[in-house]
N, C-alpha and C positions, 0 to 999 in steps of 0.2 A: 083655547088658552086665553087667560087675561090679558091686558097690558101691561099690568105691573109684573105679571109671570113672565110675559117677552123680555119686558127689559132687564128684568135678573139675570134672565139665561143670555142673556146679549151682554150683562155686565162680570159673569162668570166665566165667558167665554174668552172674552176681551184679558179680562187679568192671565186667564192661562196663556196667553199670548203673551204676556208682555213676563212671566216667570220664564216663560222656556225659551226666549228668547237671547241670545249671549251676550256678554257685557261688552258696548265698544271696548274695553281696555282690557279686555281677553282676545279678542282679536290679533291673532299675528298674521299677516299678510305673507303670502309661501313669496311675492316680490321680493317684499324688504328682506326678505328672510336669505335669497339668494346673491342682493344686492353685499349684505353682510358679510357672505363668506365667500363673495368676488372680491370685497374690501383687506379682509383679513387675509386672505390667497395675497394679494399682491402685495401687501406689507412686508410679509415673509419673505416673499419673491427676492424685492426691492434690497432688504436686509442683507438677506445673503450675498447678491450680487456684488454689496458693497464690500462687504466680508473676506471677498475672492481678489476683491481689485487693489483693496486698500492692502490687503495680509501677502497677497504673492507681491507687489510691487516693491513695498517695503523690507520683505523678507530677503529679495534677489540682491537689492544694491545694500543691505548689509552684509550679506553673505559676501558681496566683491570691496567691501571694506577692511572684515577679518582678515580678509588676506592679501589687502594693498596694504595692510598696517604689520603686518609681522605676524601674521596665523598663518601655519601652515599644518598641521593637523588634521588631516580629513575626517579620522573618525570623530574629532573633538566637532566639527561642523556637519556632520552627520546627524552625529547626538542632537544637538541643537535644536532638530528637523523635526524629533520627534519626542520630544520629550519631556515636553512643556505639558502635557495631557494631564497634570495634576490640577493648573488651574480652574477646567472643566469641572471639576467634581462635584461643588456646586451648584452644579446645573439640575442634578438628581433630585435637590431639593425641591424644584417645581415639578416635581411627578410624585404623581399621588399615588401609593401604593395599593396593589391589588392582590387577591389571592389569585395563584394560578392554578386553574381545575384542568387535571390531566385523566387523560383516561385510563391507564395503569403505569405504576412507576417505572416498570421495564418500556414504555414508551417514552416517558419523561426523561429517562437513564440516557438512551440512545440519542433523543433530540440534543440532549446537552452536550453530548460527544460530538455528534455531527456540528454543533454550535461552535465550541469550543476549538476545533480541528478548522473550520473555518475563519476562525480569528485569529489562529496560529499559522496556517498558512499566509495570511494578508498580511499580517504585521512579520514577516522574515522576506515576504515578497516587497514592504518598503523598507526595509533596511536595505535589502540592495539598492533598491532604483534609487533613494538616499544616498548612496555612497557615487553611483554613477553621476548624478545630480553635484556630487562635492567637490571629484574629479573634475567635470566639465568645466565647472565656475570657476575652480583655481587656475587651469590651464587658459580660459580664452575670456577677451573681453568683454565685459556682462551686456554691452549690448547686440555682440556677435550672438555669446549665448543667448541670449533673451527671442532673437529675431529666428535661430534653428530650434528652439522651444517650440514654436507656433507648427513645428510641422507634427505636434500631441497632435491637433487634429485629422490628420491623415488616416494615420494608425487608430485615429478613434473610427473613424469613421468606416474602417475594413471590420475592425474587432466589434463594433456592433451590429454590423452585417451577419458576422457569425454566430456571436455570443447572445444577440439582444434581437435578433430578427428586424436590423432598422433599412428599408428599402434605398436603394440609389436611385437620386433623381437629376434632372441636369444640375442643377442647383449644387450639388453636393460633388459631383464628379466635377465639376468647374472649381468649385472651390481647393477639391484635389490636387489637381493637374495644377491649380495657382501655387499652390502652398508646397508642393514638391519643386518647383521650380526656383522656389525660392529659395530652400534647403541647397538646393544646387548650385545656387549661384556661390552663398558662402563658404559652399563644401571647396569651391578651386577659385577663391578667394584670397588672395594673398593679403592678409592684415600687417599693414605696417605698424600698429598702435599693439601688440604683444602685451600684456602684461610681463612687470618688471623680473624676469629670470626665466621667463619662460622658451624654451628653446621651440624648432617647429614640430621635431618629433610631439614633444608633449603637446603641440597645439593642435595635432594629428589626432592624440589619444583624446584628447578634450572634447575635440570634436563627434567623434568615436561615442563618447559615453555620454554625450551631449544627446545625441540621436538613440543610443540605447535608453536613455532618461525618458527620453520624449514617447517613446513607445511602451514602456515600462507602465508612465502617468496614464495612456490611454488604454492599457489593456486591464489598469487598478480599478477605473473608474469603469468599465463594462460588467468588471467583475462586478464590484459593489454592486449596481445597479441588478446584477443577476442574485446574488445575494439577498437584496432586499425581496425580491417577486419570489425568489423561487425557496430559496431557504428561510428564513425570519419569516417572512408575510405580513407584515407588519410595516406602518409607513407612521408610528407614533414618534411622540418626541423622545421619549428612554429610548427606542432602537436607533434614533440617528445618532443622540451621546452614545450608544455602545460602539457603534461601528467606528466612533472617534478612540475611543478612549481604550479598549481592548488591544487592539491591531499595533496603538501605538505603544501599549506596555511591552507587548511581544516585542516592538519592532527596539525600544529602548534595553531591553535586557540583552538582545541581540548585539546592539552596537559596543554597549558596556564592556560584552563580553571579546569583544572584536576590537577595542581601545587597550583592552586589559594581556591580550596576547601578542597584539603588535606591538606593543613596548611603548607606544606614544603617549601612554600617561606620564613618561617618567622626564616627557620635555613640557609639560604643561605649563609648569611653575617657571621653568625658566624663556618660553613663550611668551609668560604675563608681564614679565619682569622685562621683556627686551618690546614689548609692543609700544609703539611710535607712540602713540597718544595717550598710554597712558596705563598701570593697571586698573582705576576705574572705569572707564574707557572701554577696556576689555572686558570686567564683567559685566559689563550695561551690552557690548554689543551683541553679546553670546545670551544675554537674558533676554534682548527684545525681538533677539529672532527670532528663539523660542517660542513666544509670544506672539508674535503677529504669523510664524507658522501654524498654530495653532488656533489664530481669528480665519486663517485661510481653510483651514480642515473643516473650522464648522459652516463656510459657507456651501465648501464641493460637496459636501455628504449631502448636507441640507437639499442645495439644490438636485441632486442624484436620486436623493430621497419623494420629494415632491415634484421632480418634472421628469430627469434623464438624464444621462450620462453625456450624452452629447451637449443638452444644455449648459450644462455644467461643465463641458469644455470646450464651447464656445464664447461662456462667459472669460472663463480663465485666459483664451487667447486675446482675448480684447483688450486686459490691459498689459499685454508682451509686449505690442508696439509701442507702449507707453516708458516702456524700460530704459531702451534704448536713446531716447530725447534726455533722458535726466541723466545716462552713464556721458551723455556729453557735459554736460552741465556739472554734474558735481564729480567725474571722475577724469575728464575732460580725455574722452573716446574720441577715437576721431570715426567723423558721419561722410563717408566718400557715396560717388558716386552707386557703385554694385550697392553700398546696404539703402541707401532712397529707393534704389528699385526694389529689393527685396521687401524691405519695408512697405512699401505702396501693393507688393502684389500680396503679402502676407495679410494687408490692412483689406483687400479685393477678395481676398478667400475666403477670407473672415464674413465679412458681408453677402459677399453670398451664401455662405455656410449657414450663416445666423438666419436671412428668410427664408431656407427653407424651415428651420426650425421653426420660424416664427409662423409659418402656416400651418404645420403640422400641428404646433402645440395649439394653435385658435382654432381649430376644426378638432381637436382634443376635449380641451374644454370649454369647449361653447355653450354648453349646459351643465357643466359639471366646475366647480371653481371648491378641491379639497384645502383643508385646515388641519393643524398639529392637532392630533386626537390628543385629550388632557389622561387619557390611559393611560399604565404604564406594559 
């Protein structure tokens, strides 16, 4: 062979090279790629978190306003809880609609029964623990309340032993034994700071349904979380709006119908008319509870959805002890002795409660950092 024949095939050679070669700017690197949806994981994370702190803190010391000011209504503050879910709707509009291919309609039939029968069950199951929640608050001081809240974690943490297969470690049994202790201290507690008309029977029953409440939130949120894995299967953003928005119609038609038989609609208007501060006043405080219970629902689902139930109520106890500091401040509770310790061991359970979580979920996803699927 020539030379000029070598260097053709040397320069024919060379060009297939540099064709089959891929473009630096087609290059996606699987790093950056994972880097991205550790970024986008934690934003959501972050979101929600904030969602949980800022909607239940908010949500509590209006709910002990209503009725430092002339609410006395339970189901009228019930409602409240749940039934703000129209603003959501909205939300729909960022999911992109898909067809849903079933395998025969008598499967499809069934799914949506079993679908359906679980969103009817959840939403009558918070109508109660709602009404348990209304009682508590009216009867006891919100930072009393706030500080027997924090024992949600307990009962979360048995109900997902059962429900959710979540193991006990020291970390979790210390956190236990912290946070029932501290249930206990308030439970024979004698509070001289009563809310105004409350006798101690009622602060008995307050109490009562204070801790029925607290077990009520913990055994909703295992379910949910069982719900998501085992029912739905699904971790997209249309199933976390449904688990908001569904349960809460149920749970609103429920209360409606429970305001409408106790007769307490027929003190509503004159409730508005006698409330201290005002009747604008009034419908602002019954709309922004609404409202901020409602920024609260899309944080716990959220976070239930993409991490765990526990997660998701350890965050929620994180801002309890927050409650308490401002029912002094703007409701001017008195902070004795018994609630600093309870407070300090409820703040100790927490903390421990929370590393375990915190290890369990970085040995979760240490290689895996998921994102709102844009499905619906």
């Amino acid at each position: 062979m020539g030379e000029a024949q070598k260097q053709e095939v040397q320069i024919t050679d060379w060009d297939k090279k540099e064709t089959s070669s891929p473009q630096p700017s087609t290059i996606i690197s699987p790093s950056n790629t994972s880097i991205l949806r550790q970024f986008e994981w934690r934003i959501l994370i972050t979101l929600f978190i904030l969602f949980v702190l800022l909607g239940q803190t908010a949500a509590i010391l209006l709910g002990r306003l209503y009725y430092n000011n002339g609410g006395k209504s339970k189901w009228m503050a019930t409602l409240v809880q749940v039934a703000g879910f129209p603003v959501l709707l909205p939300l729909y509009k960022l999911v992109p609609t898909k067809k849903i291919e079933n395998d025969t309609p008598t499967t499809h039939h069934l799914s949506c029964i079993k679908i359906a029968s679980m969103y009817i069950f959840l939403g009558l199951f918070m109508a109660g623990m709602c009404m348990l929640y209304s009682i508590g608050l009216q009867y006891m001081p919100v930072s009393t309340f706030s500080l027997i809240s924090s024992s949600q974690l307990t009962f979360n943490a048995l109900f997902a032993f059962f429900i959710n297969s979540q193991k006990f470690t020291p970390y979790i049994i210390n956190s236990v034994v912290l946070l029932t202790i501290s249930s206990a201290l308030l439970c024979f507690h004698s509070d001289s700071s009563l809310p105004k008309g409350v006798s101690k029977k009622e602060y008995a029953i307050g109490f009562i349904c204070t801790i029925g409440c607290s077990a009520g939130y913990a055994l909703s949120l295992s379910l949910t979380q069982y719900a998501f894995q085992r029912l739905l299967k699904k971790t997209n953003f249309k199933a976390t709006v449904d688990m908001i928005i569904y349960p809460a119609l149920v749970a609103s038609v429920a209360t409606v119908v429970g305001l409408l038989v106790s007769g307490e609609w027929k003190t509503l208007k004159t409730e508005m008319h006698k409330y201290e501060l005002g009747k604008v006043s009034y419908v602002m405080t019954l709309l922004w509870t609404a409202l901020t219970w409602q920024l609260f629902s899309i944080g716990v689902v959220g976070l239930i959805n993409k991490v765990s139930s526990l997660f998701s109520n350890v965050v929620a106890t994180l801002g309890l002890p927050i409650v308490p500091v401002l029912a002094v401040i703007f409701f001017h509770d008195s902070m004795d002795g018994v609630k600093v310790v309870a407070m300090v061991l409820a703040i100790w359970g927490f903390v421990s409660y929370g590393y375990q979580q915190y290890l369990d979920h970085k040995l979760e996803t240490e290689n895996h950092f998921p994102t709102f699927d844009s499905e619906a």
